[in-house]
N, C-alpha and C positions, 0 to 999 in steps of 0.2 A: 565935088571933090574927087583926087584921083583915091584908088584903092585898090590894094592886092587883093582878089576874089579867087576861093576854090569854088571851081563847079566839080561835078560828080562824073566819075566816068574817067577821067583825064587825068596828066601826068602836069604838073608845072603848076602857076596861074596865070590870070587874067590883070590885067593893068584897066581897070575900065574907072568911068567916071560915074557915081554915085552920087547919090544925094546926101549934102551935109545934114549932118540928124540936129537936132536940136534937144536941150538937157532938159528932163522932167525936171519935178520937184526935188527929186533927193540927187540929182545927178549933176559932175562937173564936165565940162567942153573942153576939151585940151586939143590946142594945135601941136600934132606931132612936130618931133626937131630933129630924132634921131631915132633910129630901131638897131636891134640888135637881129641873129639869125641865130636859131639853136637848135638842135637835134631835133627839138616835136614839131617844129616848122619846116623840116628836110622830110620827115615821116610824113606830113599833108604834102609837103610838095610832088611826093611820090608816090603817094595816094595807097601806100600800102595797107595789109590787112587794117591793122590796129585804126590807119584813118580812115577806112570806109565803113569800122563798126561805130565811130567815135564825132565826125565831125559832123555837123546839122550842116548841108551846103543847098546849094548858093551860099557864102560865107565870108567876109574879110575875117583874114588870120594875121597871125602875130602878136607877142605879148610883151617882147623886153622894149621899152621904149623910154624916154626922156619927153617932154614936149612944154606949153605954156599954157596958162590956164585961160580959154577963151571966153568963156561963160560959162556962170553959174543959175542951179536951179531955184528956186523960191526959198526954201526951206534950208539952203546953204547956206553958212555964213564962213567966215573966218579966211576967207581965200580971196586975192585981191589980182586982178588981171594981169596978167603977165608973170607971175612967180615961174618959175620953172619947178617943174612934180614928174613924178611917175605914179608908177599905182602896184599896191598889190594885185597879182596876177588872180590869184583865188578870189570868188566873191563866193563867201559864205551863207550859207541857209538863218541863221541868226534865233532859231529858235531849236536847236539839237543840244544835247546834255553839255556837250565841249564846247559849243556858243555862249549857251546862257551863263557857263562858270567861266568864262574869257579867257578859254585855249581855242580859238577860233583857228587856229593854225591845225586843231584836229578835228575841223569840223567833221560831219557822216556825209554832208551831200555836196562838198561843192560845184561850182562853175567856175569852166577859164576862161578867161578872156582871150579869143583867138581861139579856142577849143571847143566850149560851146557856147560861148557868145561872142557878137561882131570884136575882132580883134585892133590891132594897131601897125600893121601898115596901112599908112590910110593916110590924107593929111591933116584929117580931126578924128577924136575919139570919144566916147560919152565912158564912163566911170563914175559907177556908188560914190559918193562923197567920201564914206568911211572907207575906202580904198586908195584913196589920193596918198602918195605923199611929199611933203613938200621939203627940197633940198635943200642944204646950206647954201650961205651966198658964197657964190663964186666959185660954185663947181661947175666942170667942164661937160657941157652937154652930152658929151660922148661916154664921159665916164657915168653920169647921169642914168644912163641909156643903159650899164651894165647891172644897178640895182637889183635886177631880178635873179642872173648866174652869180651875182658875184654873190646876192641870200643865199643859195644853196649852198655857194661854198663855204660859206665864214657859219652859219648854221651849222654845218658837218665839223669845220676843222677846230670851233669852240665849244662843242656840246662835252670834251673831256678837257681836264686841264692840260696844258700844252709848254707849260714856262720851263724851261730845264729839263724838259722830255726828250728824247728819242724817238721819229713821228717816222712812219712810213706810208706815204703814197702810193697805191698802187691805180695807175691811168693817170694819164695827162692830160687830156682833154682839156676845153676851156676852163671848165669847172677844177679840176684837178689842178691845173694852174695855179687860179685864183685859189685855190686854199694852199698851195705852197706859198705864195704869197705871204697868205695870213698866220701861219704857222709859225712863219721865219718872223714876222714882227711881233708875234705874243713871245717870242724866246724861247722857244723850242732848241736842244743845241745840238740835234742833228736834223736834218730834212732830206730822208732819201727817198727818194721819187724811180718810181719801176713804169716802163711802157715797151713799145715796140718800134716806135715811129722818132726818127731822129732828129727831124725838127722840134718838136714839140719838147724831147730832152734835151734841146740843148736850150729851148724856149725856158723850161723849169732852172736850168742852173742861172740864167739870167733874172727869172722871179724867186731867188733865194736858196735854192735845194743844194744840201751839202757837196749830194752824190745824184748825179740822173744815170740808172740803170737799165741796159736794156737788157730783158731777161733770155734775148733771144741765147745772148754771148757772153754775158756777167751771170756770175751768184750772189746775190742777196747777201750769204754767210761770207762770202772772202770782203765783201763790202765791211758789213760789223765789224770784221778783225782789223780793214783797214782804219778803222775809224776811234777803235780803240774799245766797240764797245762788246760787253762782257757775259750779257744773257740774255740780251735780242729787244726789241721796239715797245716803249710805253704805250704806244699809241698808234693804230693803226686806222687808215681812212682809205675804205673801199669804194673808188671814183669810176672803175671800169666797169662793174656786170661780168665779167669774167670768170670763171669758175678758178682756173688755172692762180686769179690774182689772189681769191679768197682764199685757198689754200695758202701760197706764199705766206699771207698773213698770219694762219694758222700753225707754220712751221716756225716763223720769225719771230717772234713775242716773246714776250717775258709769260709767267703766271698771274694774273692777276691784270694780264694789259683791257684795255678800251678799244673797243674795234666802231668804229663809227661806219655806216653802209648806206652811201648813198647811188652807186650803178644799180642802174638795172639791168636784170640776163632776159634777155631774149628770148629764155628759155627755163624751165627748174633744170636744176642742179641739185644734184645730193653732196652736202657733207661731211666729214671726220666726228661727230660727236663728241665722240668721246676724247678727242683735245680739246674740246669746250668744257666738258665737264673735267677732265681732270686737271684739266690748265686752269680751271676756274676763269673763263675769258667773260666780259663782256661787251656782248654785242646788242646796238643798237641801230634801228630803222630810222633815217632821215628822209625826211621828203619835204621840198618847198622854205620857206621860212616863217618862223615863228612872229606874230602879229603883235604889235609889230616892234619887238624887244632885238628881231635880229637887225634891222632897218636901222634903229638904233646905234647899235654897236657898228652900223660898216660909216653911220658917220665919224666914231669917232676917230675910227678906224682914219677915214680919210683925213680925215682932222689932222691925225698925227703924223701926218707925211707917209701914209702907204702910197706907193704909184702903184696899180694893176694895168695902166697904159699898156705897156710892153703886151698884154694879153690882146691887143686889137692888132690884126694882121691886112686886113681890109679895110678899104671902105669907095663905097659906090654911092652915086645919087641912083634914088630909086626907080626910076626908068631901068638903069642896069641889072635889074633886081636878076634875071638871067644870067650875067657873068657873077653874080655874088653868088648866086647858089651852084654855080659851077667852083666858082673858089672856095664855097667851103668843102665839097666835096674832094679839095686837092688832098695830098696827105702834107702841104704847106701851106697850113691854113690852122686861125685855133679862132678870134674870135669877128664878125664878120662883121661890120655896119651899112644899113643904107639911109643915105641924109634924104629927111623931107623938105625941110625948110632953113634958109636962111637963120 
């Protein structure tokens, strides 16, 4: 089979042909359909620091994907060939404090898929059974494909309540996106979105967002006044790693607001305190999504008519997988696919 392979040493990958693996006992066989591209797959692409302490290579990488169930292992049941599935990305250790009480979304030791084990560009992929999961009928493989960004998001932009809220985004990214998205359909009755990048804000007023600010040239505060609102943001969802974003948030809030924090800085960052404490703020650490209750809610999500379409800007059959990661690297670009199969 074909497969994207990191080797060690080098900049890109390799397109070479592999051996189809075959599913153990606990394991299911999925012919890939469609892949997604995301920032931890542009960091192995470029083989920086964090991937050359981080990736096991020789290695197929890639984790967002869509695909069909091609076999299954002995001890599998319940899954019949051809369903179309993804997988959680996380495979859990299954015997850590947060395993065994079934917040497996906080396990101590995971593995990723694509990170440190063989990933999903590929044209097949082996997957834990208890990792699978299996789509409604008649979603679109592509959107399929986005289950693993669009968990982060809907993770982040539902961990506070949101109905009749005042929600602030700060980063537009894919992810930033997709929880503008989701914010505007749980009835949130403002969605301002702050970035730097003009595509992407005008991409957010297209996925819902009241106001897309760029903070290069706008204020935050002349926003509020135009909006009507009166002592700053219920809800604040940190999607950039930014330092510059977390403060805005810290300045914009009400007392008592929900800061949800899903970027990561590149770097620590110090800061303000003491608006935490005397603003009584809280903030919470997001990462990944929760097992699989988030999974859950983005069906119903889709159920009910959300489109996150508009968030795909590309797509390549994977031979191009070079021009895909050149186009995500454009500043027009937010979410990227490459087709494996018919």
């Amino acid at each position: 089979m074909r497969a994207l392979v990191k080797h060690p040493g080098e900049v890109g990958f390799r397109l070479e042909e592999v051996s189809t693996p075959e599913p153990g006992a606990d394991e299911v066989l999925i012919q890939v359909h469609t892949t997604g591209i995301c920032g931890t797959d542009l960091h192995i692409y470029k083989w920086d620091e964090w991937a050359q302490t981080t990736i096991p290579v020789p290695m197929t990488v890639g984790h967002e994907f869509s695909g069909y169930i091609a076999g299954v292992g002995s001890n599998v049941s319940g899954f019949i060939e051809g369903e179309l599935v993804s997988a959680e990305g996380h495979v859990v250790c299954g015997h850590c404090r947060n395993c065994l009480a079934g917040r497996r979304h906080l396990c101590q030791q995971p593995e990723g898929i694509g990170v440190s084990i063989p990933g999903a560009f590929a044209d097949y992929l082996l997957v834990p059974k208890g990792n699978v999961w299996r789509h409604i009928e008649g979603i679109d493989p592509e959107i399929a494909a986005l289950f693993d960004p669009f968990g982060n998001a809907v993770h982040t932009a539902l961990e506070f309540p949101v109905l009749g809220e005042d929600v602030l985004i700060t980063g537009v990214g894919p992810i930033g996106l997709l929880a503008t998205a989701v914010v505007n359909h749980a009835g949130a009755r403002n969605v301002v979105v702050t970035d730097v990048n003009p595509f992407r804000l005008d991409l957010a007023m297209r996925m819902g967002a009241s106001r897309a600010v760029d903070v290069r040239s706008e204020d935050i505060q002349h926003v509020q006044k135009d909006l009507g609102m009166l002592e700053g943001f219920d809800v604040a969802l940190e999607m950039s790693g930014d330092s510059r974003a977390l403060q805005d948030i810290l300045d914009n809030t009400i007392h008592g607001a929900n800061v949800a924090i899903l970027g990561i800085p590149s770097e620590p960052f110090s800061i303000d305190w003491t608006i935490v404490i005397f603003n009584m703020l809280n903030l919470k650490g997001i990462y990944g999504r929760e097992m699989f209750d988030t999974w859950y809610k983005m069906n119903v999500l889709v159920q009910s008519g959300l489109d996150i379409s508009p968030v795909i800007t590309h797509r390549f059959d994977a031979e191009e997988y070079e021009d895909a990661f050149t186009a995500l690297q454009s500043s027009e670009s937010a979410k990227v696919l490459l087709r494996w199969s018919d």
